[in-house]
C-alpha positions as CSV (number, residue, x, y, z in Angstrom):
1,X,1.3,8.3,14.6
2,X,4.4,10.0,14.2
3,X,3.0,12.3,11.4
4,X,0.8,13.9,13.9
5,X,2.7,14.4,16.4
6,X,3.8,18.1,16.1
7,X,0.2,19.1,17.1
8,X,-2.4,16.0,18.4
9,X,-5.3,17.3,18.8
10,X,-7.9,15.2,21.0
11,X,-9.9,13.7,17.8
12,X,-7.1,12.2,16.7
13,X,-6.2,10.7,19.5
14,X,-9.8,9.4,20.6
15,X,-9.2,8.2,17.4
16,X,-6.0,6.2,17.7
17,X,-6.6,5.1,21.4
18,X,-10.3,3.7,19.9
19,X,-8.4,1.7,17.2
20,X,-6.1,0.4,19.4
21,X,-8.7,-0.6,21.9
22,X,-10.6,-2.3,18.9
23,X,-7.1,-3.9,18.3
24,X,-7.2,-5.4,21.6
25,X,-4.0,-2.9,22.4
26,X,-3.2,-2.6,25.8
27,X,0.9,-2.3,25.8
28,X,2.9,0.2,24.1
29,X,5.0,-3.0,23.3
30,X,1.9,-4.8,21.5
31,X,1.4,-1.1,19.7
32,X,5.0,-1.0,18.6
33,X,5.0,-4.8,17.7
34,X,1.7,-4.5,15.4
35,X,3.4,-1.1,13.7
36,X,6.5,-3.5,12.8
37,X,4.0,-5.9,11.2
38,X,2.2,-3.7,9.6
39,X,5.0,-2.0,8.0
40,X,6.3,-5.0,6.8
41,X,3.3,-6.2,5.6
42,X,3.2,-2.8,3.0
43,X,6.8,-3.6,2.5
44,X,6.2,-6.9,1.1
45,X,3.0,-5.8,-1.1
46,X,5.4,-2.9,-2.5
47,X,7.8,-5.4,-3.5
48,X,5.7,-7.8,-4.6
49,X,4.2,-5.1,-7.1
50,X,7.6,-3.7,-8.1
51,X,8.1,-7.3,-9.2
52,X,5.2,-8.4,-11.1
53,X,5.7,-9.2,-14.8
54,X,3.1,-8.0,-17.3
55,X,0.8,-10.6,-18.8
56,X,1.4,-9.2,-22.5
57,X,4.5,-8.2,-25.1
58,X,4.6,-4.6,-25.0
59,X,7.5,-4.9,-28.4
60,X,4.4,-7.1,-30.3
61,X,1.7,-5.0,-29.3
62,X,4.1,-2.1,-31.1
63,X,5.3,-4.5,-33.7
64,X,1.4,-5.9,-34.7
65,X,0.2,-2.2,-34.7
66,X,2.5,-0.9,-37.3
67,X,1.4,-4.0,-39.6
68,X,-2.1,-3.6,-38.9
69,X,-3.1,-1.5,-42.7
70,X,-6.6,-2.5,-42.5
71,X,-8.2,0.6,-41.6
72,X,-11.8,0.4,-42.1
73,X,-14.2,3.0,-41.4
């Protein structure tokens, strides 16, 4: 919300107060508590992708391509 918050204009906030009432939002501490989670939550899926290994040898891929003479066409 803090993006928006030079110049709200009413659609965005009908929009905001409509999610948070599908939310079941009633506090500004439960809106500030599900922000938290939810940032961590995109934290932890950032990390998690910054972290994954490949499932294949990018130096043999290279390595079996320059071998590979049989060019048929």
């Amino acid at each position: 919300m803090k993006e928006n918050a030079d110049k709200p204009s009413l659609k965005y906030m009908d929009s905001v107060l409509r999610r948070w009432k599908k939310e079941g939002l009633t506090t500004p501490t439960q809106v500030q508590e599900q922000q938290q989670s939810f940032t961590a939550a995109k934290a932890k899926k950032a990390d998690g992708r910054l972290q994954g290994k490949p499932s294949y040898d990018l130096e043999q891929i290279k390595r079996d391509t320059m071998n590979n003479t049989d060019i048929k066409f």
